[in-house]
C-alpha positions, 0 to 999 in steps of 0.5 A, a space after each residue: 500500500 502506497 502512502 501518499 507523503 504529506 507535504 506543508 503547503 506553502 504560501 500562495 503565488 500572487 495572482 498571474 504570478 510564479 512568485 509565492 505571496 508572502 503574508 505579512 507577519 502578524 504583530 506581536 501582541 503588547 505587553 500591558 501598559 502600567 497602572 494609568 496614573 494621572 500627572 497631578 499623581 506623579 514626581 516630576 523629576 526636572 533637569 538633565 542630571 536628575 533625568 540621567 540619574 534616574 534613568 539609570 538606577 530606577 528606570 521602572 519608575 519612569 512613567 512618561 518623559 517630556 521635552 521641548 526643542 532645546 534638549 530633543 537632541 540629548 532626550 533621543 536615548 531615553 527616548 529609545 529606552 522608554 520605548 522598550 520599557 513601552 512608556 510614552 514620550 513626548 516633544 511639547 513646547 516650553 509653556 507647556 514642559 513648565 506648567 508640567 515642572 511647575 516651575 520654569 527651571 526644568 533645564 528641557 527634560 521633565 521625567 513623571 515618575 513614580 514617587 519614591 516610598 521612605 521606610 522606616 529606619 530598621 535599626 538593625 540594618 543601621 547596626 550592620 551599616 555601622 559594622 561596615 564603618 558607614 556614616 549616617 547623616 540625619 536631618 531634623 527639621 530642615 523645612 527648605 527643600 532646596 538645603 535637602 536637594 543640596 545636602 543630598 547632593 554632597 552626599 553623593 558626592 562623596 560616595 555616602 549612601 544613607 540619608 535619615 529624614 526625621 517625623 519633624 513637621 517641619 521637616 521637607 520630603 523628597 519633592 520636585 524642588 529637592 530632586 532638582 537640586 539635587 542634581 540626580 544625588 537622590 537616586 544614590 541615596 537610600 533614604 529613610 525616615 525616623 519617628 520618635 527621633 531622640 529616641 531613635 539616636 539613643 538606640 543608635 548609640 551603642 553603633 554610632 557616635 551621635 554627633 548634634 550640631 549646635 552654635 554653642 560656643 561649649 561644642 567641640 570641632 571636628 578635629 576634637 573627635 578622634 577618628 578611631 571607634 564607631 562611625 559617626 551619625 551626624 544630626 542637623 538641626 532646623 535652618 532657623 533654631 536648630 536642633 532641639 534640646 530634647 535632641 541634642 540631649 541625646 546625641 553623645 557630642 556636640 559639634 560646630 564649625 569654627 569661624 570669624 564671628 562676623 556673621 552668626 553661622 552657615 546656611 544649613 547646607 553650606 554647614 553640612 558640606 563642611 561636616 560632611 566633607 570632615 567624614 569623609 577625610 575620616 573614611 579608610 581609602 579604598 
């Protein structure tokens, strides 16, 4: 018995034609869109640093990205990166990029983001940071977002990664204006939020030598603290009044910034600079 051989049957000639007609391939189905958030909902991350960053250690939360005339040269490559991430982009005009900013001093590239969540402080991570020689630098009450945006951009200047916000009601979060201050400094910081915080540096005390900041002429310069033993948390107090007592009393030293006396102090990021610039000449080099 004969079996008749089957054969797959291939694509059709065109009609008064020898050639097969080649059927288009089908579109891939796409891949689900992320959760809709409406605009009002989301960071907006201004600049070309703060975009750069971003981009580069947190892409996910990139939602759309807008640009006008002046940058649609340097967007392309995020372009092409949302474009596999399959989020929207869009070229608008200068008006239009501002009152998405809210602010005219986006630098032409505004990325809508999803916001940041703080954590809690766990103190045992702290612990381990500790065992690791890594400082802290806590902020209690410092209300402007721009000293925030500044003081987190020296952090990452100098290769820190911990930023401590206390529950003060003063104190200011990761808004727009910090992130463009910032300069992209934010997205190497991981950042979190302490509640109960003279509490919380008395708990710290056995990993950390807690250093308050203070104007009293009794505080003691940096160079007075020795370099050997724990790392150091180093509090900064409200731009206006500082540190309270109740805060201070909890911290093992107090330190200041020697100067002329002509003016009274230092704008609050100006001073942290100077601190934090002191800790980082006392970190073993790597």
């Amino acid at each position: 018995m004969n079996r008749q051989k089957k054969f797959h049957r291939g694509p059709a000639a065109e009609p008064g034609s020898s050639k097969p007609r080649l059927r288009k391939p089908r579109p891939l189905p796409p891949e689900p869109a992320p959760a809709a958030e409406s605009l009002d909902k989301l960071a907006k991350i201004a600049g070309l640093q703060a975009v750069t960053a971003l981009l580069k250690r947190d892409p996910q939360r990139v939602m759309r990205l807008y640009y006008d005339d002046s940058t649609k040269n340097l967007a392309g490559p995020f372009c092409a990166q949302l474009a596999r991430l399959r989020r929207p982009y869009r070229l608008v005009d200068p008006d239009d990029l501002t009152r998405i900013a809210g602010t005219p001093l986006h630098g032409g590239l505004v990325a809508a983001a999803l916001p940041r969540d703080v954590p809690e402080l766990d103190l045992n991570a702290a612990k381990r940071w500790a065992k690791n020689g890594e400082p802290l630098v806590i902020m209690d009450g410092i209300g402007n977002p721009h000293n925030l945006g500044a003081i987190a951009r020296t952090l990452a200047f100098f290769g820190f990664r911990h930023l401590v916000i206390s529950d003060h009601p003063a104190q200011a979060g990761l808004s727009d204006a910090a992130h463009r201050i910032a300069e992209g400094g934010l997205e190497y910081l991981n950042v979190y939020r302490a509640c109960h915080l003279p509490q919380t540096l008395k708990r710290l005390r056995p990993d950390y030598r807690v250093l308050g900041t203070s104007l009293s002429p009794r505080a003691l310069h940096m160079t007075q603290i020795p370099p050997q033993g724990r790392p150091i948390a180093l509090v900064l107090g409200n731009e206006e009044s500082g540190l309270a007592p109740e805060t201070l009393a909890a911290c093992e030293f107090i330190v200041t910034i020697p100067g002329s006396g002509w003016v009274q102090s230092l704008n609050v990021s100006a001073s942290a600079a100077i601190f934090i610039q002191a800790l980082a000449a006392r970190q073993p080099r790597k």
